[in-house]
FIMAR-471873 format. One record per residue (C-alpha): residue number from 1; y, x negated, z negated. Coordinates in steps of 0.1 Angstrom, whole numbers, plus 5000, padded with zeros to 4 digits. Layout:
N
+-----+------+------+------+
! pos !   py !   px !   pz !
+-----+------+------+------+
! NUM !    Y !    X !    Z !
...
+-----+------+------+------+
END
This chain:
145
+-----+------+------+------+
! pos !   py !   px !   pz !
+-----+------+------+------+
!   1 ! 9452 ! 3535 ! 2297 !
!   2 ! 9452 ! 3543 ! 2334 !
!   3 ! 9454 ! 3509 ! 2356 !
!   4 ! 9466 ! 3512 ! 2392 !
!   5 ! 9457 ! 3491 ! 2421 !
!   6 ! 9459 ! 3507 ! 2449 !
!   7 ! 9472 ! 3539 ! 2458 !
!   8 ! 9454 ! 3573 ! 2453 !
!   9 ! 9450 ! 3600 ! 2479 !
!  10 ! 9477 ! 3622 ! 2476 !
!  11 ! 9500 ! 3594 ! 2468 !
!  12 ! 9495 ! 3580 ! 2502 !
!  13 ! 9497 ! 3617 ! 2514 !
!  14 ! 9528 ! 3622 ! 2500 !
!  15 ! 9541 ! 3589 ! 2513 !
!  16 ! 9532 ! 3598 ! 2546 !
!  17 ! 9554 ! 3633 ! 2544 !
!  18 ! 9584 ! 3610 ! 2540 !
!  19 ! 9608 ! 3601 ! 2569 !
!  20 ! 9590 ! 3572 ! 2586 !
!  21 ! 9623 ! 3560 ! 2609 !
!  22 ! 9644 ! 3549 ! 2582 !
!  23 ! 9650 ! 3515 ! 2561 !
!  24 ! 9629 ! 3519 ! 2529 !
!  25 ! 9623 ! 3497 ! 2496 !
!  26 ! 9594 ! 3492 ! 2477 !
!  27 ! 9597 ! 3482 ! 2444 !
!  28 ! 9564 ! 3466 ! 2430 !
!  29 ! 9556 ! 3456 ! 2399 !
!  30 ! 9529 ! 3437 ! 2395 !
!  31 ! 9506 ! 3429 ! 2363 !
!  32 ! 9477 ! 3403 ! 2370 !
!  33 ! 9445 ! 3393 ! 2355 !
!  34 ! 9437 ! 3363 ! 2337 !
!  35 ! 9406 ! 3358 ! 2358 !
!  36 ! 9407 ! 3374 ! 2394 !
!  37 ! 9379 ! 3399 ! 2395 !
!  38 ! 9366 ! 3394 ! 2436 !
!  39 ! 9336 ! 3415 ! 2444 !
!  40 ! 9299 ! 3402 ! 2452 !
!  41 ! 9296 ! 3388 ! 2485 !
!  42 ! 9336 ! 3379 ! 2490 !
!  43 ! 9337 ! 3339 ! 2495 !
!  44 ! 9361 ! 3336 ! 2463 !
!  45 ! 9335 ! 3353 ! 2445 !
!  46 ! 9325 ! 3332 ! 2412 !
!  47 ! 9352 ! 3304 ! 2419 !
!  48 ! 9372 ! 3315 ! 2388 !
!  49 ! 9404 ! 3317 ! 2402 !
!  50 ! 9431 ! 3330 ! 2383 !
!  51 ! 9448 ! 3361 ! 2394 !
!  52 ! 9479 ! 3342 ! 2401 !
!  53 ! 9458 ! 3323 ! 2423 !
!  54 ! 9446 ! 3351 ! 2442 !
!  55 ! 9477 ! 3369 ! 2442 !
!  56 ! 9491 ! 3340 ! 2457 !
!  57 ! 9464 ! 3339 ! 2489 !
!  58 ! 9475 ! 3375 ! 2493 !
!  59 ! 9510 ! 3367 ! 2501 !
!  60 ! 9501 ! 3338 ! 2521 !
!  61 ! 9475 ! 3355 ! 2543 !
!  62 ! 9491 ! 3385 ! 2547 !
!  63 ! 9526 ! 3370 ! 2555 !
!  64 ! 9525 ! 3368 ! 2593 !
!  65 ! 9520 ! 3409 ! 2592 !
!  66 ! 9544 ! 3415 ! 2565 !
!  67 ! 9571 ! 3394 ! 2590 !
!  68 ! 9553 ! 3411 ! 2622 !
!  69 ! 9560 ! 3445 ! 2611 !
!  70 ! 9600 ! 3435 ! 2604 !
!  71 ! 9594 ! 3435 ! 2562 !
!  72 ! 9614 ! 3410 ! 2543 !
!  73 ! 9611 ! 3403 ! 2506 !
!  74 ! 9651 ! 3411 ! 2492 !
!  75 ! 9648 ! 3401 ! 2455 !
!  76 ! 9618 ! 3389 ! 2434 !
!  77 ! 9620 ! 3380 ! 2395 !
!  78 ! 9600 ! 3373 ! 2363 !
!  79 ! 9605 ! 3400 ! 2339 !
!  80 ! 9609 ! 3387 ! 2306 !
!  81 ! 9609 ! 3416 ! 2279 !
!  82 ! 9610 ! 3450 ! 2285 !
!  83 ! 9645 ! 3463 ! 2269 !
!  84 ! 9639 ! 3501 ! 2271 !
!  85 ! 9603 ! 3517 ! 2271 !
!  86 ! 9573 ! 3510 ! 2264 !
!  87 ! 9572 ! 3474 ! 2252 !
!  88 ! 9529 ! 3476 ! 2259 !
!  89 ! 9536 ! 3476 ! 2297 !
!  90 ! 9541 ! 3440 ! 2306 !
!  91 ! 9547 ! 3425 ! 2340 !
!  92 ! 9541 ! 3391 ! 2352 !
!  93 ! 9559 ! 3398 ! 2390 !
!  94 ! 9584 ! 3424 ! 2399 !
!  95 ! 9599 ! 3423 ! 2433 !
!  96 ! 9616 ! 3447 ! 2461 !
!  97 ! 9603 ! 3445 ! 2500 !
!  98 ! 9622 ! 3459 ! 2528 !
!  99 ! 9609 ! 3474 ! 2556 !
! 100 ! 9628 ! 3488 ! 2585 !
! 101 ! 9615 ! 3522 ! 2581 !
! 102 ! 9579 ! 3538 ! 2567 !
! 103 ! 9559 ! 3531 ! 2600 !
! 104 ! 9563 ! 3497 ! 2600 !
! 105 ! 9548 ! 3494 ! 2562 !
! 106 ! 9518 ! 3522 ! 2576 !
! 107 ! 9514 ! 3498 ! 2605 !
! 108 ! 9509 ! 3465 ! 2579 !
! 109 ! 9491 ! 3484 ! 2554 !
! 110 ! 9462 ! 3502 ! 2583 !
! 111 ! 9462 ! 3467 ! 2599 !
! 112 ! 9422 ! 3454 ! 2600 !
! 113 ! 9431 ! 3418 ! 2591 !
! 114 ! 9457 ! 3427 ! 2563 !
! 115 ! 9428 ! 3456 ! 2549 !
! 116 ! 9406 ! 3420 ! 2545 !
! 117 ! 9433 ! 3400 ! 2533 !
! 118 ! 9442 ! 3428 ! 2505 !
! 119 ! 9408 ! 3419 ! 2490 !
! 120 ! 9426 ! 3390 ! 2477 !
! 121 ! 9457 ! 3412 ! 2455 !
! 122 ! 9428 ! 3436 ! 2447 !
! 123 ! 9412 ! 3410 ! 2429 !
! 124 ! 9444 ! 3397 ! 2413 !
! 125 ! 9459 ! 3427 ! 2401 !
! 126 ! 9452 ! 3444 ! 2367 !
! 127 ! 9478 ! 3469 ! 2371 !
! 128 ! 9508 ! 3473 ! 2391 !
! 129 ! 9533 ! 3503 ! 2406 !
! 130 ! 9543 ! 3503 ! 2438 !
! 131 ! 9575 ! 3526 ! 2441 !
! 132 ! 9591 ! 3537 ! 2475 !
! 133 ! 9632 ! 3539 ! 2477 !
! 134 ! 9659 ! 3552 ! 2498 !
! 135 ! 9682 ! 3528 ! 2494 !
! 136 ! 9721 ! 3536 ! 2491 !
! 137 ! 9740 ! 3527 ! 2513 !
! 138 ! 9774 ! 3529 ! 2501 !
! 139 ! 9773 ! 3519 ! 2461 !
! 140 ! 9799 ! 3527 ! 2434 !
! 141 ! 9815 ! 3504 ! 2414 !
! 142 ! 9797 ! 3512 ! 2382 !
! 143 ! 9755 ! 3516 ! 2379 !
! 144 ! 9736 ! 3546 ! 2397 !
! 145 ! 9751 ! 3559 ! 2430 !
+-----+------+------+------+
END
């Protein structure tokens, strides 16, 4: 099974092609690990913290930027069993952050105190997706557009 933590290379390339001057969504879901995993030499190192715990510091520490660069967290839930596909990919956090365009999440994620404060949601995270949207602006009545 392939785990994802942080974004490869071309992912962030591709990202990074994509309008940067428009509202955007990021949908994250978010599996952690019993046990955050925080690497040699980091001050959490050997506490054993939970990955709740440490995913926890990450949204405290990091929430001043997150609110700097205009992003707002618009809807955050617990999922509770998956109801179509594949019933092996559990979450324990799924929420959807807003940002008023691409640049301003660039600007959070390239920012030197948030790159040391994401040592804390590395360390929590066993596996997660992190999915950019264009929302829609003008919805139906029924589901999709």
């Amino acid at each position: 099974m392939t785990r994802s933590i942080d974004p490869t290379r071309a992912q962030f390339d591709a990202f990074k092609t994509l309008p940067r001057d428009q509202p955007i969504q990021m949908l994250n879901l978010v599996r952690l690990r019993a046990l955050a995993n925080y690497l040699e030499g980091h001050p959490n190192h050997g506490k054993n913290l939970t990955g709740l715990d440490a995913y926890r510091a990450y949204g405290r520490e990091s929430a001043h930027i997150f609110k700097r660069v205009g992003g707002k967290q618009i809807w955050a839930g617990r999922p509770d069993v998956v109801v179509t596909g594949p019933t092996d990919e559990r979450w324990d956090i799924a929420f959807i952050a807003e940002y008023p365009g691409a640049g301003a999440f660039l600007e959070m994620v390239v920012d030197p105190d948030y790159r040391e404060m994401v040592k804390h949601r590395q360390a929590a995270v066993e596996d997660s997706r992190l999915i950019r949207m264009d929302p829609i602006a003008d919805l139906g009545e029924g589901f999709g557009e």
